[in-house]
N, CA, C and O of each residue as an XYZ file, in Angstrom:
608
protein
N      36.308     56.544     10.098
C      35.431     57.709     10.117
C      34.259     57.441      9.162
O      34.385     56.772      8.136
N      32.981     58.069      9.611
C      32.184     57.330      8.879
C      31.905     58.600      7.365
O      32.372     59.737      7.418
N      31.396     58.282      6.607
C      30.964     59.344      5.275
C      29.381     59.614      5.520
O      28.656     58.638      5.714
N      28.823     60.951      5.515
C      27.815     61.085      5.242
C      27.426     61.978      4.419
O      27.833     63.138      4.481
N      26.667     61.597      3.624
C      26.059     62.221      2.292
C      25.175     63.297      2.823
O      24.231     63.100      3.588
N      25.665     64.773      2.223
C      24.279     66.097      2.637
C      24.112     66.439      1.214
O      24.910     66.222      0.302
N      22.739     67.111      1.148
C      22.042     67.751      0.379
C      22.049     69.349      0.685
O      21.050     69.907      1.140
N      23.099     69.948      0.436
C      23.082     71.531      0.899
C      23.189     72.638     -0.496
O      23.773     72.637     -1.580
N      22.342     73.467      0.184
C      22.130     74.249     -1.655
C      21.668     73.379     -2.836
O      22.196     73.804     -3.864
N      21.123     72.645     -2.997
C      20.593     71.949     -4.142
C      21.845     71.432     -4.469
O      22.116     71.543     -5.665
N      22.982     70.718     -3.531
C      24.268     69.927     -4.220
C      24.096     69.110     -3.259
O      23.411     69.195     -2.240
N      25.077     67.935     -3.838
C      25.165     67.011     -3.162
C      26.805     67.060     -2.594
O      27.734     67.233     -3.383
N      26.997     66.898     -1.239
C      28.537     66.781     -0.632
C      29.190     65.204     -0.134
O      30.188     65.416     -0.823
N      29.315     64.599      0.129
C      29.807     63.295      0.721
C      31.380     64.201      1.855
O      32.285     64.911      1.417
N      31.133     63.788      3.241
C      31.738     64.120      4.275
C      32.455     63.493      4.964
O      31.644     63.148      5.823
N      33.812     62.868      5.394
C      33.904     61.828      6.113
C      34.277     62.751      7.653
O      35.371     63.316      7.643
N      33.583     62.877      8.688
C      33.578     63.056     10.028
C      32.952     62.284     10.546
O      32.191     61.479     10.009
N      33.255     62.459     12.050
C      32.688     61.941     12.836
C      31.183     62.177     12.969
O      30.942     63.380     12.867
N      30.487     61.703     13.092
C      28.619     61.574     13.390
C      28.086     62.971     14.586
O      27.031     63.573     14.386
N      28.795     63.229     15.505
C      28.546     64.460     16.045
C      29.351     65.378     15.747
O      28.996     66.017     16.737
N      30.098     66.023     15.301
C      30.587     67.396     14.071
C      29.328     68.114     13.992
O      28.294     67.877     13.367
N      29.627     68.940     14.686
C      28.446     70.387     14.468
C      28.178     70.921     12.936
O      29.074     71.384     12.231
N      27.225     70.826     12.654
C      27.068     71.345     10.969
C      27.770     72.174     10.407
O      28.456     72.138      9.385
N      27.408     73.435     11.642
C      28.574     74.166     11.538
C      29.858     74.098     10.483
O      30.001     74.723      9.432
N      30.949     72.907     11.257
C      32.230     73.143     10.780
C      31.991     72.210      9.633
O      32.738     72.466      8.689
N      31.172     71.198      9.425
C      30.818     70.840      8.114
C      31.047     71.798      7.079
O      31.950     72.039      6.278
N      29.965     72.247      7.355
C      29.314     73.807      6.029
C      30.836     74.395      5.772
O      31.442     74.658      4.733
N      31.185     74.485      7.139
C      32.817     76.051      6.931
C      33.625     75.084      6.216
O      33.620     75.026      4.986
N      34.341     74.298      6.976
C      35.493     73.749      6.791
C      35.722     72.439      5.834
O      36.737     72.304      5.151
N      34.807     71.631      5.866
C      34.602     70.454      4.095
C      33.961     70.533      3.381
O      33.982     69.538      2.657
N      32.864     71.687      2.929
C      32.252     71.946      2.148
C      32.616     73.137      1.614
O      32.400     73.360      0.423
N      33.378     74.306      2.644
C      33.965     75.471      2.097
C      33.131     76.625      1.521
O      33.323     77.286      0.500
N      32.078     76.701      2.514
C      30.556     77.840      2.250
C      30.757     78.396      3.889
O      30.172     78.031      4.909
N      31.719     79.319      3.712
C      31.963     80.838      5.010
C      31.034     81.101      5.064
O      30.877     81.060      6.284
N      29.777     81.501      4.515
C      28.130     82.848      5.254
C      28.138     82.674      6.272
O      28.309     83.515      7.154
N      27.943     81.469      6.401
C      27.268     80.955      7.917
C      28.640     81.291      9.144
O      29.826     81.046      8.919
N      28.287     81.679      9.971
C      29.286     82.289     10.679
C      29.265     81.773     12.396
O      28.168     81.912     12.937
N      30.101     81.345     13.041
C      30.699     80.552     14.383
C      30.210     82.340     15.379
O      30.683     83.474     15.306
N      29.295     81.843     16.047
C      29.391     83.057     16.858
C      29.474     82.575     18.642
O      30.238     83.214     19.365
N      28.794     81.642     19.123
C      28.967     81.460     20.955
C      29.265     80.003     20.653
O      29.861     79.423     21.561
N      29.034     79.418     19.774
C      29.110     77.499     20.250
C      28.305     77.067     20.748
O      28.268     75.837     20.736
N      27.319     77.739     21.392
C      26.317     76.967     22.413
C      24.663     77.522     21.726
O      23.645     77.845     22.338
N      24.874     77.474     20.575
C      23.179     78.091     19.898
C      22.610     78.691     20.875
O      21.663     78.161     21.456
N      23.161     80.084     21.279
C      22.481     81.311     21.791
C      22.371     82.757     20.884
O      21.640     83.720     21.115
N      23.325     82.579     19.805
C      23.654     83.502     19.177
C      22.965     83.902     17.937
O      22.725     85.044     17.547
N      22.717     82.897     17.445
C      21.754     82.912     15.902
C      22.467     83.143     14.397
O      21.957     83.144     13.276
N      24.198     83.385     14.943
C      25.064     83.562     13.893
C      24.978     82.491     12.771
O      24.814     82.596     11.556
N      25.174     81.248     13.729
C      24.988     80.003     12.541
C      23.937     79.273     11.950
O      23.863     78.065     11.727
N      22.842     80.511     11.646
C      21.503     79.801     11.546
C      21.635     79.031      9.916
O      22.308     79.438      8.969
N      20.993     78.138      9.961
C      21.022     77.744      8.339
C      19.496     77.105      8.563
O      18.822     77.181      9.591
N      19.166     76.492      7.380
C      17.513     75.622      7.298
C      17.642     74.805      7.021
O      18.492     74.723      6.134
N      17.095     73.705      7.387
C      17.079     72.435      7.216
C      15.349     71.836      7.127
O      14.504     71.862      8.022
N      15.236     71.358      5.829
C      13.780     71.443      5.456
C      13.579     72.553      5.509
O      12.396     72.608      5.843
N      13.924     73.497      5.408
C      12.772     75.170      5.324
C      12.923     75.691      6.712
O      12.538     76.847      6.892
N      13.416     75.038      7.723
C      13.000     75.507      9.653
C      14.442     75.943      9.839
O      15.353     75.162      9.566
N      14.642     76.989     10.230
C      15.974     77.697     10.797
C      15.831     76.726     12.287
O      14.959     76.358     13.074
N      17.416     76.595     12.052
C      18.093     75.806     13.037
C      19.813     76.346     13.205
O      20.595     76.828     12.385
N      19.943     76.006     14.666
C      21.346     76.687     14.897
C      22.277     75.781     15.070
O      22.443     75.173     16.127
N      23.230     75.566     13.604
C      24.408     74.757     13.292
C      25.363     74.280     14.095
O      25.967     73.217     13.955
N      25.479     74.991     14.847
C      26.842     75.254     15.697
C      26.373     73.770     16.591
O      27.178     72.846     16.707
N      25.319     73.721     17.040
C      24.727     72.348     18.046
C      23.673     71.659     17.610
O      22.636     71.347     18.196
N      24.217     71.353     15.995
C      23.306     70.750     15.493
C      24.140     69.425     14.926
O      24.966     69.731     14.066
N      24.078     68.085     15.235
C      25.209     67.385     15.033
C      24.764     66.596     13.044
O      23.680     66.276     12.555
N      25.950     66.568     12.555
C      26.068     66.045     10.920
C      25.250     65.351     11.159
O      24.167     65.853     10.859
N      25.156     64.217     11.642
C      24.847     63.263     11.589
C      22.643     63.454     11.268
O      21.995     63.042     10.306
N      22.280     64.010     12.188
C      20.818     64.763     11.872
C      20.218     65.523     10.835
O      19.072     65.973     10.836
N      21.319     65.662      9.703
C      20.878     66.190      8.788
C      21.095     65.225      7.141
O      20.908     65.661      6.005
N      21.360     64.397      7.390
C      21.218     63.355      6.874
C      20.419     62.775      6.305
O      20.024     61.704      6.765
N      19.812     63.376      4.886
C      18.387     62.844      4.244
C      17.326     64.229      4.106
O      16.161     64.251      3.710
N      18.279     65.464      4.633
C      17.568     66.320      4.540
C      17.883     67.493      3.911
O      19.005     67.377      3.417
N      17.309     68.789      3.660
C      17.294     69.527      2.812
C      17.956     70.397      3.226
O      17.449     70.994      4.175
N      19.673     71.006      2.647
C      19.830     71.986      4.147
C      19.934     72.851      2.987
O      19.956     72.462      1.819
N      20.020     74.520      3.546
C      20.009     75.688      2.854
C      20.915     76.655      3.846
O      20.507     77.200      4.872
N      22.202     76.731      3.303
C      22.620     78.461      3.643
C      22.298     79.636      3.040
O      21.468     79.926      2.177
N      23.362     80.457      3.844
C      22.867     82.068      2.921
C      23.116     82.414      2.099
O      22.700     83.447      1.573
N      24.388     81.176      1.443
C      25.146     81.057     -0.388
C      23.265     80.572     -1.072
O      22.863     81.101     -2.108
N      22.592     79.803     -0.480
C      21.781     79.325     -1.380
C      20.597     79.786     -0.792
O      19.740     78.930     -0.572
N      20.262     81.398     -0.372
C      19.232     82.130     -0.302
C      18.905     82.269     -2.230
O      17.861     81.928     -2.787
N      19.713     82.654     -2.668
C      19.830     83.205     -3.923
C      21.249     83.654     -4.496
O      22.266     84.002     -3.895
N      20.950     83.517     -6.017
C      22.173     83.174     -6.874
C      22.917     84.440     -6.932
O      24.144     84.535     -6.896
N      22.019     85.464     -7.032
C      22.192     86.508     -7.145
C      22.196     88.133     -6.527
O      22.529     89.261     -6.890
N      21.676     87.534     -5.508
C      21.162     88.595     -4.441
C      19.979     89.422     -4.491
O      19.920     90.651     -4.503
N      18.868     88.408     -4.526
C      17.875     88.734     -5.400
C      16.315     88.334     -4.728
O      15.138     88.493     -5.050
N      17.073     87.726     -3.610
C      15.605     87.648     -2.646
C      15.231     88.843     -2.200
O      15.823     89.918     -2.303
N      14.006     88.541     -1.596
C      13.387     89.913     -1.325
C      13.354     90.347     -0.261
O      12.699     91.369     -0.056
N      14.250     89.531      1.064
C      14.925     89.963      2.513
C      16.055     90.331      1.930
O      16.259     91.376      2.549
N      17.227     90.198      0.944
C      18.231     90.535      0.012
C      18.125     91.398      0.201
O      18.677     91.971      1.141
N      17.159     92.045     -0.819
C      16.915     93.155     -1.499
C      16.480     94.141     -0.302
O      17.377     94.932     -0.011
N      15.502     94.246      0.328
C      15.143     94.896      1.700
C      16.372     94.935      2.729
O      16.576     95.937      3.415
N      17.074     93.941      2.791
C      18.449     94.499      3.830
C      18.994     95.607      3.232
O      18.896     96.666      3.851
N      19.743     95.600      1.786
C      20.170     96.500      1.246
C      19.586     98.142      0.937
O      20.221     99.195      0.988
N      18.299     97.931      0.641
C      17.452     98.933      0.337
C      17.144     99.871      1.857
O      16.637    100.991      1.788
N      17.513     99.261      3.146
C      17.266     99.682      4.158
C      18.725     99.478      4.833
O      18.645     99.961      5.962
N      19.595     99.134      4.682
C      20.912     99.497      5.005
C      21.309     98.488      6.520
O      22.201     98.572      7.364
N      20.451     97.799      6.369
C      20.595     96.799      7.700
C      21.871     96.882      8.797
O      22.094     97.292      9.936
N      22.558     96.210      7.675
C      24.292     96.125      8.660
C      24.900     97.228      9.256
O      24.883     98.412      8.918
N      25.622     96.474     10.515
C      26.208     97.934     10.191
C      28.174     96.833     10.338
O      29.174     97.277      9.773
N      28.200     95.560     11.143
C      29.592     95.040     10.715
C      29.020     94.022     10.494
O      29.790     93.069     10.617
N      27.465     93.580     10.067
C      27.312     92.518      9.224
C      27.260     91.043      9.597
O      26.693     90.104      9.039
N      28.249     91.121     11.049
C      28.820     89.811     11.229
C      27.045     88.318     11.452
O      26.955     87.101     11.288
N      26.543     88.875     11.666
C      25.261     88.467     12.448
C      24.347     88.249     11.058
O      23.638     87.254     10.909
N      24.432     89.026     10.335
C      23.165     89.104      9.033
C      23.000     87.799      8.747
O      21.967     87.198      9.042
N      24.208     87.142      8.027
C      23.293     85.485      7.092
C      22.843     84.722      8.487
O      23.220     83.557      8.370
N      22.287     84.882      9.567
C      21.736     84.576     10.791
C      20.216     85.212     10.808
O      19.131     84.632     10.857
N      20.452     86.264     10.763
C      19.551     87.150     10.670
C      18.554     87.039      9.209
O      17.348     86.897      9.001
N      19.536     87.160      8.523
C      18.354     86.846      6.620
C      17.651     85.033      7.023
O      16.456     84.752      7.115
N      18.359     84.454      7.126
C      18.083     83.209      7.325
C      16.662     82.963      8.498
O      15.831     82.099      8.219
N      16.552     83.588      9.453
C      15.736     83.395     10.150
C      14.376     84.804      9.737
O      13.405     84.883     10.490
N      14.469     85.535      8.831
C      13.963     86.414      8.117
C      13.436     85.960      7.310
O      12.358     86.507      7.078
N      13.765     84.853      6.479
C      13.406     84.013      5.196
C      12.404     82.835      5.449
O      11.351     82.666      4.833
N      13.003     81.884      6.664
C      12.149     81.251      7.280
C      10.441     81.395      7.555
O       9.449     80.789      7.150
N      10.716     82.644      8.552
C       9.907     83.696      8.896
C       8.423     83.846      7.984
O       7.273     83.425      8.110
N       9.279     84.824      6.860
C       8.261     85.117      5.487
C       7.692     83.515      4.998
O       6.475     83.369      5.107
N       8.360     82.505      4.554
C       7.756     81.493      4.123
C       6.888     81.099      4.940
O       5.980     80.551      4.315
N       6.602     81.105      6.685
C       5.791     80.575      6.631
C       4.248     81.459      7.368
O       3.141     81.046      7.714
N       4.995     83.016      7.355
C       3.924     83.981      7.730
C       4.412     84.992      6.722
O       5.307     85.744      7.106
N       3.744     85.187      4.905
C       4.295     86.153      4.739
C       3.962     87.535      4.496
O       4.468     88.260      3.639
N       2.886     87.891      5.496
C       2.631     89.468      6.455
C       2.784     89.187      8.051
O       1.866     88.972      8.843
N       3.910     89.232      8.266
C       3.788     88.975      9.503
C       3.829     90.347     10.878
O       4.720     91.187     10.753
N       3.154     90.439     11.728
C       2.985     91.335     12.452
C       4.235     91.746     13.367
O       5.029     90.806     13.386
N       4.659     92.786     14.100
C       5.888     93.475     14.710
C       6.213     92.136     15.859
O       7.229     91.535     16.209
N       4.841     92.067     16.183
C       5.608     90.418     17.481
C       5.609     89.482     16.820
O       6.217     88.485     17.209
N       4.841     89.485     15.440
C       5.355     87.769     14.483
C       6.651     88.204     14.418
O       7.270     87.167     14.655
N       7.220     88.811     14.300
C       8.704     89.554     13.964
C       9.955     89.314     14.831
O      10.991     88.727     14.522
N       9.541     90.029     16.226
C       9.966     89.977     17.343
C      10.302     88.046     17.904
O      11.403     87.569     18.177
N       8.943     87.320     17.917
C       9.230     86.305     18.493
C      10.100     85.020     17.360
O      10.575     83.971     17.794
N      10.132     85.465     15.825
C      10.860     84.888     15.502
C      12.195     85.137     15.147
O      12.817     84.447     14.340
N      12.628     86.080     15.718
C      13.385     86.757     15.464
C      14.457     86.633     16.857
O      15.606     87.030     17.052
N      13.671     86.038     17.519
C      14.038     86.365     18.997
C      15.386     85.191     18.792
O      15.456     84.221     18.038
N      16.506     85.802     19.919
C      17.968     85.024     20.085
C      18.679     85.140     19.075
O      19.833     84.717     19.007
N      18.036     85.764     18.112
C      19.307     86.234     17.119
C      19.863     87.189     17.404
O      18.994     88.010     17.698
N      21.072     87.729     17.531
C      21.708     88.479     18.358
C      22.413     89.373     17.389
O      23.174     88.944     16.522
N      22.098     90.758     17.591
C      23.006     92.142     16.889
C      23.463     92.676     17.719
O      22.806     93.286     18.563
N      25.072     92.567     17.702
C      25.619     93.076     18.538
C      26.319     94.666     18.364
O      27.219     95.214     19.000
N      25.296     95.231     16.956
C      25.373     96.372     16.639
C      24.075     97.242     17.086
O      23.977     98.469     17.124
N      23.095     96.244     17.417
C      21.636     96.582     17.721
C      21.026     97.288     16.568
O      20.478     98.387     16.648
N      21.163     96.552     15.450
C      20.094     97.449     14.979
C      18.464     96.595     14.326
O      17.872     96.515     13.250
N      18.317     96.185     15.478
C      17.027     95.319     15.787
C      15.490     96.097     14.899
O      14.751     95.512     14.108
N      15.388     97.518     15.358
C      14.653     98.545     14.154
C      14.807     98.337     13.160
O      13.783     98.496     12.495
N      15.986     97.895     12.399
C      16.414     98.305     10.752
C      15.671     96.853     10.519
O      14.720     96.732      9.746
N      16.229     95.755     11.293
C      15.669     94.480     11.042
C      14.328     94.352     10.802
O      13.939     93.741      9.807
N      13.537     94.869     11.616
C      12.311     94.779     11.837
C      11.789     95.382     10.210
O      11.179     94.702      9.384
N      12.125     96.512     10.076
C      11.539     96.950      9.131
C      11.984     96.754      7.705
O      11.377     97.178      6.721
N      13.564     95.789      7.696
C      12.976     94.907      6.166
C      12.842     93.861      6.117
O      13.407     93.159      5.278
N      12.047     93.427      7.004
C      11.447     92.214      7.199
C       9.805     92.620      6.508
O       9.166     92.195      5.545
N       9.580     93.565      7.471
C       8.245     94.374      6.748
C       8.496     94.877      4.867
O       7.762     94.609      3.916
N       9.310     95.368      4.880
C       9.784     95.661      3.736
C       9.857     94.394      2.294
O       9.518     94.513      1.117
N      10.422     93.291      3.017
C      10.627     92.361      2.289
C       9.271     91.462      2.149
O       9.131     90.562      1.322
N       8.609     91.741      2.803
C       7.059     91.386      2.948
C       6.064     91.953      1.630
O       5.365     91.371      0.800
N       6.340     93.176      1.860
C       6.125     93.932      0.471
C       6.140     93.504     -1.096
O       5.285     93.493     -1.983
N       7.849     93.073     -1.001
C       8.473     93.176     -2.488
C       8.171     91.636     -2.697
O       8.681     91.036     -3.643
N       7.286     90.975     -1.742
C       6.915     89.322     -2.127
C       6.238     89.054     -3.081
O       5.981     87.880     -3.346
């Protein structure tokens, strides 16, 4: 089995899987960082979003082996403390309602702001798009995204 060295959260991991292993079960299961969450398997869902270099990407069909030399970030390493300002705006606006979807949702929220950070209701919408609430509360999203735009 081969070892590959990731850079996730500002740590360093050494992995021995196989070269296609979805990041996914990397992150969950040998590195032992749950946020990131298994939702369809087939990156339709947006549950397992994480960043790699800064660009939300969906884990689940994203193979180890491609991230290799690069910068990855979950929703353990949004912040130490809960202290970002999509953080802070989920909470302040009550986002969740069973949550399961959010570090998907903050993650592609965070993305988002870094690289538009006033972004308009369809900057919103289209990056936002395929992340999936299966509570719908697509409104609440929207608006601490706007919110978190604010407290930047």
């Amino acid at each position: 089995m081969p070892s590959y060295t990731l850079d996730i959260n500002n740590k360093i991991y050494t992995v021995d899987v196989d070269q296609q292993m979805p990041l996914l079960w990397v992150i969950r299961d040998f590195v032992g960082l749950t946020g990131t969450k298994f939702g369809c398997g087939i990156a339709q869902c947006g549950a397992c979003t994480v960043h790699i270099d800064g660009n939300p990407v969906r884990s689940c069909s994203f193979p180890v082996m491609g991230a290799v030399g690069k910068k990855i970030t979950t929703i353990e390493g949004i912040s130490a403390n809960i202290d970002h300002a999509v953080q802070k705006a989920w909470i302040e606006l009550q986002v969740p309602q069973c949550g399961y979807c959010q570090s998907g949702q903050i993650m592609a929220a965070t993305a988002l702001l870094k690289r538009n950070p006033k972004p308009s209701d369809s900057d919103i919408d289209a990056a936002m798009q395929g992340i999936l609430c299966r509570c719908g509360t697509y409104q609440r999203i929207r608006k601490a995204i706007h919110r978190a735009a604010e407290l930047v």
